[in-house]
C-alpha positions as CSV (number, residue, x, y, z in Angstrom):
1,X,-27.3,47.3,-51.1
2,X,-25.1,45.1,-53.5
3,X,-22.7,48.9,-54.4
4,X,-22.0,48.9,-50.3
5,X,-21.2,45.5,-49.5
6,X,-19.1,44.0,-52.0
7,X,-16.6,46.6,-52.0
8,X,-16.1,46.0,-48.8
9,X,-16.5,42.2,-49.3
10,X,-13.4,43.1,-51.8
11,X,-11.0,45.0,-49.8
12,X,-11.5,42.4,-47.0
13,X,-10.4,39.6,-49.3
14,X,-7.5,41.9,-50.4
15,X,-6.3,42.5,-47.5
16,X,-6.4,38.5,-46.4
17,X,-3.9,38.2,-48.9
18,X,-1.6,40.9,-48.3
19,X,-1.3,39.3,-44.6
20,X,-1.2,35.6,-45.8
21,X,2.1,36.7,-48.4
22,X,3.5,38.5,-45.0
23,X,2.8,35.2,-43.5
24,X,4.6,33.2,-46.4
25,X,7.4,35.4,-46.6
26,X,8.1,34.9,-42.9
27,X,8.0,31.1,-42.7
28,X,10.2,31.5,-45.7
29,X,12.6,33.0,-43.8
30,X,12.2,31.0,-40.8
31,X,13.5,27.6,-43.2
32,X,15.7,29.6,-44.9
33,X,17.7,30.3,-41.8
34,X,17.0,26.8,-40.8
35,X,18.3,25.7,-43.9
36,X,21.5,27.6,-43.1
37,X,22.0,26.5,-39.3
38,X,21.9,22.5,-41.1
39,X,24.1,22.7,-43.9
40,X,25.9,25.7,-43.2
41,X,25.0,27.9,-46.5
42,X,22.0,29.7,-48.1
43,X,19.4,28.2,-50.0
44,X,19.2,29.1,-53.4
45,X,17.9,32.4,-54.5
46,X,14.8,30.7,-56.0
47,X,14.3,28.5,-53.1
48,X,14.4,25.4,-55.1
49,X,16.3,23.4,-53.2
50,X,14.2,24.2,-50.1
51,X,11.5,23.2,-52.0
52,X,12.9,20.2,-53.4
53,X,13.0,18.6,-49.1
54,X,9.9,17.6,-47.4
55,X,11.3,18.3,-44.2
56,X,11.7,22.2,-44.8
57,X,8.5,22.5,-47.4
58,X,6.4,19.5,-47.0
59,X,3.9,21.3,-49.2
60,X,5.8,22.5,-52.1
61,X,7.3,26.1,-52.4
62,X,4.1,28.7,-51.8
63,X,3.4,31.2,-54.4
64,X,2.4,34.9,-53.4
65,X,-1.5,34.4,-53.1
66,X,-1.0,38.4,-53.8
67,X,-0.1,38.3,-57.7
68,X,1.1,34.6,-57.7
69,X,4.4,35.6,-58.1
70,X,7.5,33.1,-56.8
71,X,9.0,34.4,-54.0
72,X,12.8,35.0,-54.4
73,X,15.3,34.8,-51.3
74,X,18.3,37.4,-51.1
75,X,21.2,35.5,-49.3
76,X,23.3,38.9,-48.4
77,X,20.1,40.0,-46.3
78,X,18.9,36.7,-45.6
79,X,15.6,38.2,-46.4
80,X,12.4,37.4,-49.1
81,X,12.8,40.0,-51.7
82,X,9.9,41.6,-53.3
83,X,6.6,41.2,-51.9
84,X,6.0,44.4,-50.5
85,X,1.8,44.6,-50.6
């Protein structure tokens, strides 16, 4: 019984995390382009400075629950870069 259910038990939990990254990286983007529409430029490409204000991250900058990677932002496409799970 154990061999059927926990792979599935697995790939459930794998796939929670590919959505909550797609999740992250989206709110990313939302307070990067909030970000932007306040002061005019782009955060950083690490996000630090996002992460350094309460009122944009009043948690702390998210890691990818994927890997645990940082994510990285790409001001030309005003996009998260990487993360593609």
């Amino acid at each position: 019984l154990a061999a059927v259910v926990l792979p599935r038990l697995t790939s459930h939990g794998a796939a929670a995390k590919r959505a909550a990254c797609h999740a992250q990286r989206g709110n990313l983007e939302v307070q990067a382009e909030l970000w932007h529409r306040n002061r005019g430029v782009w955060p950083a490409a690490g996000l630090s400075d996002l992460a350094a204000d309460a009122d944009y991250l009043p948690d702390g900058l998210p890691v990818c629950p994927v890997d645990g990677s940082a994510y990285q932002f790409d001001p030309a496409t005003q996009r998260i870069i990487g993360h593609q799970h």
